[in-house]
N, C-alpha and C positions, 0 to 999 in steps of 0.2 A: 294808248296809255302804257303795254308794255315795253314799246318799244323806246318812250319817254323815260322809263324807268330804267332801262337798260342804258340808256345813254347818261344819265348820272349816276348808272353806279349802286343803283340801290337793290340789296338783294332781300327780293320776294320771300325767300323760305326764312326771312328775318322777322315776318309778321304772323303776328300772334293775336290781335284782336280787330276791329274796324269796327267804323262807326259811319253808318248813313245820316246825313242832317233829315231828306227830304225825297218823296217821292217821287221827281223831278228827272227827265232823261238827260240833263245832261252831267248830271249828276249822282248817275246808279249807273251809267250806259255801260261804264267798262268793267263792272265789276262781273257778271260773266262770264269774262274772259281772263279773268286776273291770273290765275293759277294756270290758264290751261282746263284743261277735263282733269281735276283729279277730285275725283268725291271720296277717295281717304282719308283727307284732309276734313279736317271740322272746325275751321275757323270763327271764331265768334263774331257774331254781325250784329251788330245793334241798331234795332232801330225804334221806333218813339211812336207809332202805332199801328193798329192793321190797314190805316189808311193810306199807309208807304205803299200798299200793294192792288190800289184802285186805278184802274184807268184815268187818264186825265187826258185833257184838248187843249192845245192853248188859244188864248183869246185873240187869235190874230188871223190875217185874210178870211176872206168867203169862199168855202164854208169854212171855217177853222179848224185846223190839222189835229188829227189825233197823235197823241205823244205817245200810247202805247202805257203799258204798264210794267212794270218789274215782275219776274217770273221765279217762283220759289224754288221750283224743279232747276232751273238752270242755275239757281246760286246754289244749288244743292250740289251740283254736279261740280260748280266751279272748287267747291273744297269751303262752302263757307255754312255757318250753321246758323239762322237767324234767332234773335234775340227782342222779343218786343217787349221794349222796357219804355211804359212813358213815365215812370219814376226814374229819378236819379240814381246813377250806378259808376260804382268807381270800378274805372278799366284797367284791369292787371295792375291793382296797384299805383299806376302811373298816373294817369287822365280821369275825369268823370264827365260826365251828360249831364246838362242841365234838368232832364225831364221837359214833362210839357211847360211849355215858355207861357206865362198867365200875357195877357193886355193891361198891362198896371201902370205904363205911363199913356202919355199921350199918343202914342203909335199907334198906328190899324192893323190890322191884318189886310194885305193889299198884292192881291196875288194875280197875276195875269192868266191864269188856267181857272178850267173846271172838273171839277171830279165827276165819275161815277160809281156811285156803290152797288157794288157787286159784283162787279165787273171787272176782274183780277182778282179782289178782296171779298174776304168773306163777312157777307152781312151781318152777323152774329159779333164781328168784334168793332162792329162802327158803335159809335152816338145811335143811342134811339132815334134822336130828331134827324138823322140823316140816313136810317134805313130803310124809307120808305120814297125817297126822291131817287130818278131815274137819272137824276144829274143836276146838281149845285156849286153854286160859290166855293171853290177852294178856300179855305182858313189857315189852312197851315196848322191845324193843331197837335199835329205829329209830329209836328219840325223839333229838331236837338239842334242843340249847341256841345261844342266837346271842349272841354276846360282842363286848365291847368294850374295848379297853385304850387309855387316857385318860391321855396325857403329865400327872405330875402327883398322879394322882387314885389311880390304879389300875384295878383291872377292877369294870364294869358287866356281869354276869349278867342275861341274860333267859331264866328259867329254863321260861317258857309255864304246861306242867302239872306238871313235876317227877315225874311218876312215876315216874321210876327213880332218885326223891330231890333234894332242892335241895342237900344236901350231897357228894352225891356229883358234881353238878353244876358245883358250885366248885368241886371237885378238880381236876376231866377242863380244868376253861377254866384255871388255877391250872398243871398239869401243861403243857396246848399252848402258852400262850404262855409257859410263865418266869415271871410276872408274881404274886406272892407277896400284894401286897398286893390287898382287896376294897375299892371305894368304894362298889357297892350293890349288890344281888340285886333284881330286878323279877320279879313272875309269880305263876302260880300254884302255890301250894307243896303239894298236893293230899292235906291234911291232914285228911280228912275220911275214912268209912267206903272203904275197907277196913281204912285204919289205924287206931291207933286214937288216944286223948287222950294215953297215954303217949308214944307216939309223936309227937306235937306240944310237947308239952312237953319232950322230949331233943332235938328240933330248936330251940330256943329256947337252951337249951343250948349247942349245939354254932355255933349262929350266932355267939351272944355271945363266945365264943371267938376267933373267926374276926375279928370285931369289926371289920366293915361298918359306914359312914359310915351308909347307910343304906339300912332296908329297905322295900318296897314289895310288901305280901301283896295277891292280885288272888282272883281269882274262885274257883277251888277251893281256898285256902287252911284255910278255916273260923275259926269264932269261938274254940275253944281255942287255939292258936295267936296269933292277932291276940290275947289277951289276957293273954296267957303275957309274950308279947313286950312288949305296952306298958308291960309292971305291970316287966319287969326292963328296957328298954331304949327309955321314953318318949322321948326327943330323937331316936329313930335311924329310930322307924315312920312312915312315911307311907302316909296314906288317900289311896288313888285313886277318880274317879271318870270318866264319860264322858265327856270332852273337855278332860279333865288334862291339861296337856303337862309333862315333868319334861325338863331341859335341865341337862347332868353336860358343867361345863368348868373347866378349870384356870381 
């Protein structure tokens, strides 16, 4: 990550807040190492609940792999100061978090991992219903969206993995700020196994609807979807790739 960072250019001692979507390693892996070891630094770190910091497995080969957990100490060290916000909070000003994302359309929560509570996180800040299992169903209920509302434009969703839906996703940023109109959805819209094609193509649906300037499907989105979309809404998709920059101004 840092050495990705350095190659476009972007300078680190420029950052003043971050935002975790999800307790997920490929998704928290580098921020340990962001800074370096500097625990002078107190960078704010927000994330959406204590269940960002539970062990997970994901659902795949036999036995299926442990993904490890997020370590408070080592974000401590990295220069970063955690923040668990599963309400809405606006970020320096700039950005705000969705909060906890509800199930209010047709979406599932459809996560290929399992949790364990207690196991990094501390059982005192889970759901009663899940302090007592050794290991459950991921939900996703701690997942964030980070949002932006763009004098002009409308709202820019950055929706990361979308597991508790990109639709529902809009809503929750849609419902916090007032803010009615979409200018783009960016992220991963995680259209891929558990869900299934149906399910990518009624999000394609429902997008169109919604009828975003435009859209930006990233890494778990999958190719139904991406194809669904271009074939009903070619002017509005954009391909992203490593070292894209997209810049959204009136």
């Amino acid at each position: 990550m840092r050495n990705n960072l350095a190659l476009l250019g972007i300078d680190l001692s420029d950052l003043d807040a971050a935002v975790l979507s999800h307790g997920h390693l490929d998704h928290y892996g580098g921020f340990a190492g962001f800074f370096g070891a500097d625990a002078r630094r107190k960078v704010p770190l927000y994330v959406g609940g204590e269940e960002t910091f539970c062990e997970r497995i994901a659902l795949i080969g036999t036995p299926p792999p442990v993904m490890g957990a997020l370590d408070r100490a080592e974000l401590a060290r990295a220069g970063f100061a955690v923040q668990i916000a599963p309400t809405p909070q606006v970020i320096k000003g700039q950005a705000f978090t969705t909060g906890t994302i509800p199930l209010s359309s047709f979406e599932r929560a459809a996560i290929p991992t399992q949790m364990r509570p207690g196991k990094g996180c501390a059982l005192a800040g889970l759901d009663l219903a899940k302090r007592a299992a050794t290991q459950l169903p991921d939900d996703g209920e701690h997942e964030l969206a980070t949002c932006y509302a763009i004098r002009g434009l409308g709202l820019v969703v950055i929706a990361s993995c979308s597991h508790r839906g990109v639709i529902n996703s809009i809503r929750q940023a849609q419902k916090v700020s007032g803010v009615g109109k979409v200018h783009a959805v960016v992220g991963g819209f995680h259209l891929v196994r558990p869900r299934t094609e149906e399910e990518a193509r009624r999000t394609v649906a429902e997008l169109k609807a919604i009828d975003p300037a435009y859209i930006v499907p990233m890494h778990c989105t999958g190719e139904v979807f991406i194809a669904e979309a271009i074939r009903q809404m070619p002017e509005k998709v954009v391909r992203t790739y490593v070292g894209n920059q997209l810049i959204f101004a009136a």
